[in-house]
C-alpha positions in Angstrom: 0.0 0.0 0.0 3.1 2.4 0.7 4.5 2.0 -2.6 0.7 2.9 -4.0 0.3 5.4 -2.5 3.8 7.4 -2.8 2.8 6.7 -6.9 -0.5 8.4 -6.7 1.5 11.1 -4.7 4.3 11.7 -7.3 1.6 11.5 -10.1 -0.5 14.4 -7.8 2.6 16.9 -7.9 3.0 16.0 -11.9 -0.4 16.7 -12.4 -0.5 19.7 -10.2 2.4 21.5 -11.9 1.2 20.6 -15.3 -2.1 22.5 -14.3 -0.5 25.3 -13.3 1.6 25.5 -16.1 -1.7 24.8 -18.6 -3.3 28.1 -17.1 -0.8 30.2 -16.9 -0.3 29.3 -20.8 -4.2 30.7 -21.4 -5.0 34.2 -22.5 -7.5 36.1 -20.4 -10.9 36.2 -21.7 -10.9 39.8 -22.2 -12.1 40.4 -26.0 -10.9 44.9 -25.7 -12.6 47.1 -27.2 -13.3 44.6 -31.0 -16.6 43.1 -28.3 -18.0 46.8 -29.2 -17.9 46.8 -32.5 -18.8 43.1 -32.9 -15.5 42.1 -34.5 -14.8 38.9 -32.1 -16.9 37.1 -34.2 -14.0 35.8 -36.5 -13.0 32.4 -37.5 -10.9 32.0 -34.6 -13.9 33.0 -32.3 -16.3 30.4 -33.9 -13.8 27.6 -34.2 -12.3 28.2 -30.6 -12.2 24.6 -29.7 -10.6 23.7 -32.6 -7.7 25.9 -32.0 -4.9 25.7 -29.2 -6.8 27.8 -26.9 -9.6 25.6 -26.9 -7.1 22.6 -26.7 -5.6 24.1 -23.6 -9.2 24.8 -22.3 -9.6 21.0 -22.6 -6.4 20.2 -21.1 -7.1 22.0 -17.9 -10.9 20.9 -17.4 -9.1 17.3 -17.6 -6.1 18.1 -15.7 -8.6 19.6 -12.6 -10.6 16.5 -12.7 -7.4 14.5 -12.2 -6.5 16.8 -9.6 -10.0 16.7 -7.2 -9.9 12.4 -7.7 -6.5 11.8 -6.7 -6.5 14.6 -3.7 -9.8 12.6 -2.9 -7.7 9.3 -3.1 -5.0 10.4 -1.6 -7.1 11.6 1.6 -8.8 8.2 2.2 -7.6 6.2 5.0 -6.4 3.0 3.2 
């Protein structure tokens, strides 16, 4: 059980620094003043989950899932 659990804990700090670096990598969602004048809607805008942005969106709802099942894990008494 040792050896399990000091695996889960070495895969918890991987996935905890690979979320943080996964956010910080994410532009804000501040569209400036092109919301105004309705110029956001562009083919980048449509196709967001296509594009890297929406790959890295992805990537962190995954990586926080990971995150809340293994500090879940990790907390039982086993």
């Amino acid at each position: 059980m040792v050896i399990l659990r000091t695996i889960i804990t070495i895969l918890y700090v991987i996935d905890c620094i690979a979320l943080l670096v996964v956010v910080l990598m994410q532009e804000g969602k501040q569209q400036g003043l092109g919301a105004l004048a309705g110029i956001s809607d562009t083919y980048w805008g449509k196709n967001k989950g296509r594009s890297a942005e929406g790959t890295l969106v992805k990537m962190t709802k995954l990586l926080a899932v990971l995150f809340i099942v293994m500090s879940i894990v990790l907390n039982l008494n086993f």
